[in-house]
C-alpha positions in Angstrom: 13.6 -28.6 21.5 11.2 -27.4 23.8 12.1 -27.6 27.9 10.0 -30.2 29.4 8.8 -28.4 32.3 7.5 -25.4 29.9 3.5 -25.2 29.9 3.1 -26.4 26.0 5.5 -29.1 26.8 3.3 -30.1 29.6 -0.2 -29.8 27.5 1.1 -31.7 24.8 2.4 -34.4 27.0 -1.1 -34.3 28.4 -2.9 -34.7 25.2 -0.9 -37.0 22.9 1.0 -39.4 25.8 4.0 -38.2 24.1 6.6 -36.8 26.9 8.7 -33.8 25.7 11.6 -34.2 27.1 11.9 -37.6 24.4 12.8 -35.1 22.4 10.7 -34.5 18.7 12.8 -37.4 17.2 10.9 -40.0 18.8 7.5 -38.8 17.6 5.8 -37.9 14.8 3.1 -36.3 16.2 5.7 -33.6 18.0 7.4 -33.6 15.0 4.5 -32.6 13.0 4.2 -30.2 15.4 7.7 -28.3 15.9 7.5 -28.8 11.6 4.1 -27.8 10.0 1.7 -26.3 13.1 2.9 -22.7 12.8 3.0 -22.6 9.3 -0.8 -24.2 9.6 -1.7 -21.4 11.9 -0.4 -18.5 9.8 -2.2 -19.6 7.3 -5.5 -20.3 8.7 -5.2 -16.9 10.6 -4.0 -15.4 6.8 -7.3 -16.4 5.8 -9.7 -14.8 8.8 -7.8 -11.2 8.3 -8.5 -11.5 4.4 -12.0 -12.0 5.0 -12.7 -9.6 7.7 -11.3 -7.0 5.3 -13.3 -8.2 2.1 -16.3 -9.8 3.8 -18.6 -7.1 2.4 -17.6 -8.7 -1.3 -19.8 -11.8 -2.5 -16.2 -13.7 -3.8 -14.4 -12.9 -0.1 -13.9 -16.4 0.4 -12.7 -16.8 -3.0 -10.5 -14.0 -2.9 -9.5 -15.7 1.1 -9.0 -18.7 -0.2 -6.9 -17.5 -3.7 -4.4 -14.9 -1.5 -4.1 -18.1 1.3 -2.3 -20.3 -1.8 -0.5 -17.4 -3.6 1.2 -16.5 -0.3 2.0 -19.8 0.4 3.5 -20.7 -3.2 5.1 -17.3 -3.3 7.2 -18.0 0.1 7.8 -21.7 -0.6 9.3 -21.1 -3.9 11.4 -17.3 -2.3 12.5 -20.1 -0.2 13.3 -22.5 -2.8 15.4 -19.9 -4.7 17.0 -18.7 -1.3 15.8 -15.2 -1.3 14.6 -15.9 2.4 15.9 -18.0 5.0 13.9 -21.5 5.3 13.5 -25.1 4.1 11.0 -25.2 0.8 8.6 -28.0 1.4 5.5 -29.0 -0.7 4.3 -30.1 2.9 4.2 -26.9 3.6 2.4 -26.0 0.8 -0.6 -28.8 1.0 -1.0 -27.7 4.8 -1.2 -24.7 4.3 -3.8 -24.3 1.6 -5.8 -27.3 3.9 -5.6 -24.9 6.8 -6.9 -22.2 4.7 -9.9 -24.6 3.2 -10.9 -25.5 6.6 -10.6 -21.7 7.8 -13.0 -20.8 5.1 -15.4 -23.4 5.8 -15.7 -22.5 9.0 -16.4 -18.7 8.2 -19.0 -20.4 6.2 -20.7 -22.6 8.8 -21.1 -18.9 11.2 -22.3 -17.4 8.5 -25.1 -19.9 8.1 -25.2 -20.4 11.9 -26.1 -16.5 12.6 -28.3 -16.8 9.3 -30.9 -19.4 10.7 -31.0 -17.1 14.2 
């Protein structure tokens, strides 16, 4: 649980109405949060570093995109099996290739934005 007086405590208190110090129990939106967000971000930040390495390739979103859901699947099920430490969740796995999607078409809206300049 995170301490209430702690700065991310306080900004999410600020932007969802939701005090911390509740605890994540009594909202979903903080237990969204503590549960999925990081797992999100890896994922959508998986996604930049892919296509900064391949962006030179006409599929680097593709291949972005592809290597986003293999990863995912390939920890989710390590984790299902119990080779690594964690909780396998299809959750994890829809959010994760969403974060991705979104990732990508957001590459693709600066690309077209620096293309009309």
């Amino acid at each position: 649980i995170l301490k209430p007086d702690a700065l991310i405590s306080l900004k999410i208190t600020q932007i969802t109405g939701f005090a911390v110090e509740r605890g994540f129990h009594d909202s979903r939106i903080l237990l969204f949060i503590k549960n999925h967000f990081c797992d999100m971000c890896w994922s959508y930040s998986l996604v930049f570093a892919v296509e900064a390495l391949l962006n030179e390739y006409k599929k680097s979103k593709a291949y972005a995109c592809l290597s986003n859901t293999l990863m995912t699947v390939l920890v989710e099920l390590c984790q299902l099996k119990s080779y690594i430490y964690g909780t396998f969740d299809v959750w994890d796995i829809l959010l994760q290739v969403l974060s991705g999607i979104i990732a990508v078409w957001i590459i693709k809206l600066k690309e077209k934005e620096v293309l009309t300049k």
